[in-house]
C-alpha positions as YAML, in Angstrom:
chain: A
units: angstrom
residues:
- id: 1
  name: UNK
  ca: [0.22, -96.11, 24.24]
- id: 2
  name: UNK
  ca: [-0.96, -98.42, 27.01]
- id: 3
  name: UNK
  ca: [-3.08, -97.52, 28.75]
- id: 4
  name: UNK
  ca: [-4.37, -99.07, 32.40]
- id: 5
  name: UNK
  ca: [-7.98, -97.86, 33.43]
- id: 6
  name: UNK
  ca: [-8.53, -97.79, 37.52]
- id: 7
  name: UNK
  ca: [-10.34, -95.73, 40.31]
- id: 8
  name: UNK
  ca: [-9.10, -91.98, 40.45]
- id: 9
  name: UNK
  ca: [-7.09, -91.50, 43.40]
- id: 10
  name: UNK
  ca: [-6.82, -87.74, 45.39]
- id: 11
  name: UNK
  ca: [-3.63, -87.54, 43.82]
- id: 12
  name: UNK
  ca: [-4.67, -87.78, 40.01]
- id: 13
  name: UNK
  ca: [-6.25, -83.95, 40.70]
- id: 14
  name: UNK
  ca: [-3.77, -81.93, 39.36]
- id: 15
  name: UNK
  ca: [-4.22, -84.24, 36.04]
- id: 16
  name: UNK
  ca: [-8.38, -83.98, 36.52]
- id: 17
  name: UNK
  ca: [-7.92, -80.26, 36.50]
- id: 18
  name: UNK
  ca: [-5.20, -79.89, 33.87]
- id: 19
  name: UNK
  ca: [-8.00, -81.96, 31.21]
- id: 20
  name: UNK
  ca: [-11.02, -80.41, 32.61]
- id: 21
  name: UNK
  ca: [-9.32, -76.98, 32.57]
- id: 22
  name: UNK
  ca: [-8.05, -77.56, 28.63]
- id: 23
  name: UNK
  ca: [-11.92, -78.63, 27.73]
- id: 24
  name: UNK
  ca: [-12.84, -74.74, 29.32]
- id: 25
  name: UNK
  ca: [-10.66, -73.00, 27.54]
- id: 26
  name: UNK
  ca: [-10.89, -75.20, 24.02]
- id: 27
  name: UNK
  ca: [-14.34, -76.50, 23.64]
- id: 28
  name: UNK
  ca: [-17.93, -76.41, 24.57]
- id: 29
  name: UNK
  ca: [-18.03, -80.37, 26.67]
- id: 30
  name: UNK
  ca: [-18.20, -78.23, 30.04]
- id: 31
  name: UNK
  ca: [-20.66, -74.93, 30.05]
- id: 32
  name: UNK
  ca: [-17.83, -73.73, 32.33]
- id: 33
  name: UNK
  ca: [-16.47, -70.37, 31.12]
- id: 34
  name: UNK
  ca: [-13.65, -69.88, 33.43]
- id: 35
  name: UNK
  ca: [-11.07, -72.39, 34.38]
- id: 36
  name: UNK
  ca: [-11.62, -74.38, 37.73]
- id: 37
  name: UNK
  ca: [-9.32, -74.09, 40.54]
- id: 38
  name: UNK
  ca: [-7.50, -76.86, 42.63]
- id: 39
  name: UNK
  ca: [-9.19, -76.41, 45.68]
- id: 40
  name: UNK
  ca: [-12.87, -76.14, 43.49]
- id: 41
  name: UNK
  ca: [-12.14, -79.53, 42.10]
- id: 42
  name: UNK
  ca: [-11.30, -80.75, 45.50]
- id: 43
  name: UNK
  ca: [-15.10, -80.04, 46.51]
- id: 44
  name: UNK
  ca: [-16.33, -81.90, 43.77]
- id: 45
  name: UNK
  ca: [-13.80, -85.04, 44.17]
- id: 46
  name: UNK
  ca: [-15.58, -85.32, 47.30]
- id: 47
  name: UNK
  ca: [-18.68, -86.70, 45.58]
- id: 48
  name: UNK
  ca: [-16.70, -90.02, 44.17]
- id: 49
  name: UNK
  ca: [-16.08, -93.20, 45.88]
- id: 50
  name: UNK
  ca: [-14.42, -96.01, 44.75]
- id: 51
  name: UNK
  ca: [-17.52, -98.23, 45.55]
- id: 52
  name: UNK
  ca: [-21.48, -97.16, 44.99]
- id: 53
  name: UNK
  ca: [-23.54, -95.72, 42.00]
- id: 54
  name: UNK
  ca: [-20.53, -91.79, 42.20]
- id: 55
  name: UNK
  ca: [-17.79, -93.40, 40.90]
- id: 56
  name: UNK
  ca: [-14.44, -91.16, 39.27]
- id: 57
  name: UNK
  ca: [-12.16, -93.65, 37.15]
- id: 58
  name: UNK
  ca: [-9.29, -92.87, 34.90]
- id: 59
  name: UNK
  ca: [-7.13, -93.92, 32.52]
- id: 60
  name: UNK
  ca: [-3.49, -94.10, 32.82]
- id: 61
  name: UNK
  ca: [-0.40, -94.41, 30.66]
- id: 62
  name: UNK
  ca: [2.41, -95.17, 33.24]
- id: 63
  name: UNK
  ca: [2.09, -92.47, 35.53]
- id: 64
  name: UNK
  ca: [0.09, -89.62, 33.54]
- id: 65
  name: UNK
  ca: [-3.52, -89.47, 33.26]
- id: 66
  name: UNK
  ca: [-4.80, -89.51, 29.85]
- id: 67
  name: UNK
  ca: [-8.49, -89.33, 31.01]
- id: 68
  name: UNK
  ca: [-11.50, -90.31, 33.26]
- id: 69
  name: UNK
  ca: [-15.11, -91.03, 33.09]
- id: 70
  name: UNK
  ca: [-17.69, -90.49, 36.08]
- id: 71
  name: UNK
  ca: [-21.20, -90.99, 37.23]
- id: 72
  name: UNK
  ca: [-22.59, -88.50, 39.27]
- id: 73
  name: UNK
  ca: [-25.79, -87.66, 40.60]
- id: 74
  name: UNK
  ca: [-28.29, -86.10, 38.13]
- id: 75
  name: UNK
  ca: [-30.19, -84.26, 40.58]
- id: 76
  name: UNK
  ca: [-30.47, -83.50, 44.13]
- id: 77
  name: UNK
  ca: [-34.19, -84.36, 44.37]
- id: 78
  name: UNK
  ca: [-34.68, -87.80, 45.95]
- id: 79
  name: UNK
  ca: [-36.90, -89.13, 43.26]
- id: 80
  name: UNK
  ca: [-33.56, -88.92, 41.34]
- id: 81
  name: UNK
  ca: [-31.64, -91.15, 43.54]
- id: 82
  name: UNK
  ca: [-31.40, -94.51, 41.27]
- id: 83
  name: UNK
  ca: [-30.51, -91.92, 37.99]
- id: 84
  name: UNK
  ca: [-26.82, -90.81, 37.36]
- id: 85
  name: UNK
  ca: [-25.08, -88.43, 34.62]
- id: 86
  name: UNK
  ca: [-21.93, -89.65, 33.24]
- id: 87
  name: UNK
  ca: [-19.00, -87.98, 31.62]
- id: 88
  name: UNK
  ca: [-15.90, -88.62, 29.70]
- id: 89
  name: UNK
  ca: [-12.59, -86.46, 29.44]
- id: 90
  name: UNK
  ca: [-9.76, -87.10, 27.82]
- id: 91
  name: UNK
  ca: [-6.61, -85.05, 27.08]
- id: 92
  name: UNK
  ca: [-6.16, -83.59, 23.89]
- id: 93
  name: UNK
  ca: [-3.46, -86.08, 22.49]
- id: 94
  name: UNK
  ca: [-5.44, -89.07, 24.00]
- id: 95
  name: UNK
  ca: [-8.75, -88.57, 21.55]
- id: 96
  name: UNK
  ca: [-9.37, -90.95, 18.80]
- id: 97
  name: UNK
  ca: [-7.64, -93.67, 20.68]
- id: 98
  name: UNK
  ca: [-10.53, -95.86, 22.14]
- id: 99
  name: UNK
  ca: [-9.59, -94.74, 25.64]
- id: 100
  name: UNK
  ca: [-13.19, -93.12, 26.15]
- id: 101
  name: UNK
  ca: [-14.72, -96.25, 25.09]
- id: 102
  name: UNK
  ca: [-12.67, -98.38, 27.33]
- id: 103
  name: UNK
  ca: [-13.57, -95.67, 30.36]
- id: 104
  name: UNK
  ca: [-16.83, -96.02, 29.47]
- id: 105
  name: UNK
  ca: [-17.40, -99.88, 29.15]
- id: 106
  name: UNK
  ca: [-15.58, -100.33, 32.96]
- id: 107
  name: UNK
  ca: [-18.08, -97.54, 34.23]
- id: 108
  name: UNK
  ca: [-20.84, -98.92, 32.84]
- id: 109
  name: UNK
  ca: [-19.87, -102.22, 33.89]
- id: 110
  name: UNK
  ca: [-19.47, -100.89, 37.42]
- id: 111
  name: UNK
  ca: [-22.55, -99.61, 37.50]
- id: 112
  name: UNK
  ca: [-24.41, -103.28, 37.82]
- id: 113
  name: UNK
  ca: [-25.71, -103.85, 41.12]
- id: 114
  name: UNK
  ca: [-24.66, -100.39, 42.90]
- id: 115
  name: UNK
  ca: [-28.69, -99.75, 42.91]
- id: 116
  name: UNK
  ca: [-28.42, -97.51, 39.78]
- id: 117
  name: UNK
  ca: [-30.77, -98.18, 37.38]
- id: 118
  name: UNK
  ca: [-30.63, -95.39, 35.13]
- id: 119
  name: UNK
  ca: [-27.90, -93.49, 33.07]
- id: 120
  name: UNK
  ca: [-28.45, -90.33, 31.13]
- id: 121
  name: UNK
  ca: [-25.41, -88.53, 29.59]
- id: 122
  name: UNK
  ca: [-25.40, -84.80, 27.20]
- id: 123
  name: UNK
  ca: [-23.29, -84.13, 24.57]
- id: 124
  name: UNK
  ca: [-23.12, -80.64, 23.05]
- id: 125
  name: UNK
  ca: [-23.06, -80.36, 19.62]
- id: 126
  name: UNK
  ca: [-21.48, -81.11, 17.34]
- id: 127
  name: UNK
  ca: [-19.36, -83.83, 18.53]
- id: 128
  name: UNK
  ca: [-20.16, -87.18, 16.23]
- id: 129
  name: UNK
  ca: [-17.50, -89.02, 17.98]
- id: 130
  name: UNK
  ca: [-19.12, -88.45, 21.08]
- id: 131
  name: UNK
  ca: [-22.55, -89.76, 19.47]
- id: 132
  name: UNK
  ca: [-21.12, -92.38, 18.25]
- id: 133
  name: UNK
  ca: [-19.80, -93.22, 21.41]
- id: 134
  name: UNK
  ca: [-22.84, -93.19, 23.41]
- id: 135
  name: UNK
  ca: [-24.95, -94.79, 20.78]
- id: 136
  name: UNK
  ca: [-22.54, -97.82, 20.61]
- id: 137
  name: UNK
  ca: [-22.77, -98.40, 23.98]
- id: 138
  name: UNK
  ca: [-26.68, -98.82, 24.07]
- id: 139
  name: UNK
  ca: [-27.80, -95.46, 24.74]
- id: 140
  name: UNK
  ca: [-30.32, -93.95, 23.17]
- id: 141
  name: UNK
  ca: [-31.41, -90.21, 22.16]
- id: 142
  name: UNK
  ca: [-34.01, -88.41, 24.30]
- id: 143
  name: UNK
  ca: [-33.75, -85.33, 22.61]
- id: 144
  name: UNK
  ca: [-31.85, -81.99, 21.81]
- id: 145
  name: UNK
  ca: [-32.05, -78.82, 23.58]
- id: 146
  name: UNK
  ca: [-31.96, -76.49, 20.68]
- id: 147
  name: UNK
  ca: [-29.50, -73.54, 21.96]
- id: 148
  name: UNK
  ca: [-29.90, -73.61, 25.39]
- id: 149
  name: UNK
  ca: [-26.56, -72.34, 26.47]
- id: 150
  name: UNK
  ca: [-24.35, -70.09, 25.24]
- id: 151
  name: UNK
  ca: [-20.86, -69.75, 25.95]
- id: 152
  name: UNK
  ca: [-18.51, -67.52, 24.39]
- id: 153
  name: UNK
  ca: [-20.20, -66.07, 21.31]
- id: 154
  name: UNK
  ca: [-21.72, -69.22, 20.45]
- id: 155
  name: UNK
  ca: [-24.95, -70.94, 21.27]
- id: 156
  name: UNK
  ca: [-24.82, -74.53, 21.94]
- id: 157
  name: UNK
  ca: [-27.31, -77.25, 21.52]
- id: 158
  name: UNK
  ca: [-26.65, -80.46, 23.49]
- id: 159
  name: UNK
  ca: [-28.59, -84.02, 22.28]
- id: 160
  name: UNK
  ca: [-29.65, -85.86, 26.07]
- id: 161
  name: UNK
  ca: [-29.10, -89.96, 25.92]
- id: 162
  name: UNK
  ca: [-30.14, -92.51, 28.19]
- id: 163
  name: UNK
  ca: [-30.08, -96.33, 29.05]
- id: 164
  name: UNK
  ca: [-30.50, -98.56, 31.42]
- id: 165
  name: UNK
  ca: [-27.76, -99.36, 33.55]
- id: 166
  name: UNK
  ca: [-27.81, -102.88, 32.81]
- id: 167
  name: UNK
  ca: [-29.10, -103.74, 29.25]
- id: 168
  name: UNK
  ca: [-31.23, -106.89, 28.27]
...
């Protein structure tokens, strides 16, 4: 599968929110516990931009979207404002195939000179490929909330990562 990585356009939603919405229902990535509607996901959209430190890419095969990575802001507070949390989703049939890797280099990448200077992802555990993810691309671990959440019947611990935006 080929696979073209690029900014996520308004119309890639109904893909966003078919991924997202499979990652609710199927795993523990997203503390959401119900499924996310069309016009929800249209709010958040609304905090990407093609240019600047919010940025929503994907990756496509042809037409359908396989995945996407963003950075958003990690915290309302001001003192935050150089800091951003990133994410990657991919659709069930697209794991294991270096597409989160590829989303994440170009994001990263993108990053440089947008006045971002931090990046801090979670992952919930367990999720070694995830780990391994983050670790290869120069991040390392803060620490692990111990069962912080809980969704479902299960309690979920989630190891925090960070890096610079721009490593030396």
């Amino acid at each position: 599968m080929t696979v073209d990585l690029r900014a996520g356009v308004e119309d890639d939603l109904p893909a966003l929110l078919d991924i997202y919405n499979h990652h609710v229902r199927h795993g523990y990535a997203t503390f959401d516990e119900a499924e996310v509607s069309l016009a929800e996901r249209r709010a958040w959209w609304s905090a990407y931009s093609p240019v600047g430190a919010h940025r929503l890419l994907v990756a496509a095969a042809g037409r359908r979207v396989v995945g996407y990575a963003t950075s958003s802001a990690y915290r309302p507070h001001p003192a935050f404002r150089h800091t951003v949390e990133t994410s990657v989703y991919l659709a069930p049939d697209a794991v294991g195939r270096g597409f989160g890797g590829r989303l994440y280099d170009r994001l990263l990448a993108d990053l440089s000179g947008t006045g971002a200077h931090r990046v801090v992802a979670a992952v919930a555990l367990p999720n070694d490929a995830s780990v391994g993810l983050h670790l290869s691309r120069g991040f390392t671990i803060v620490g692990t909330f111990t069962g912080y959440a809980v969704k479902g019947d299960r309690s979920i611990s989630s190891t925090w990562f960070e890096r610079p935006v721009v490593l030396r």
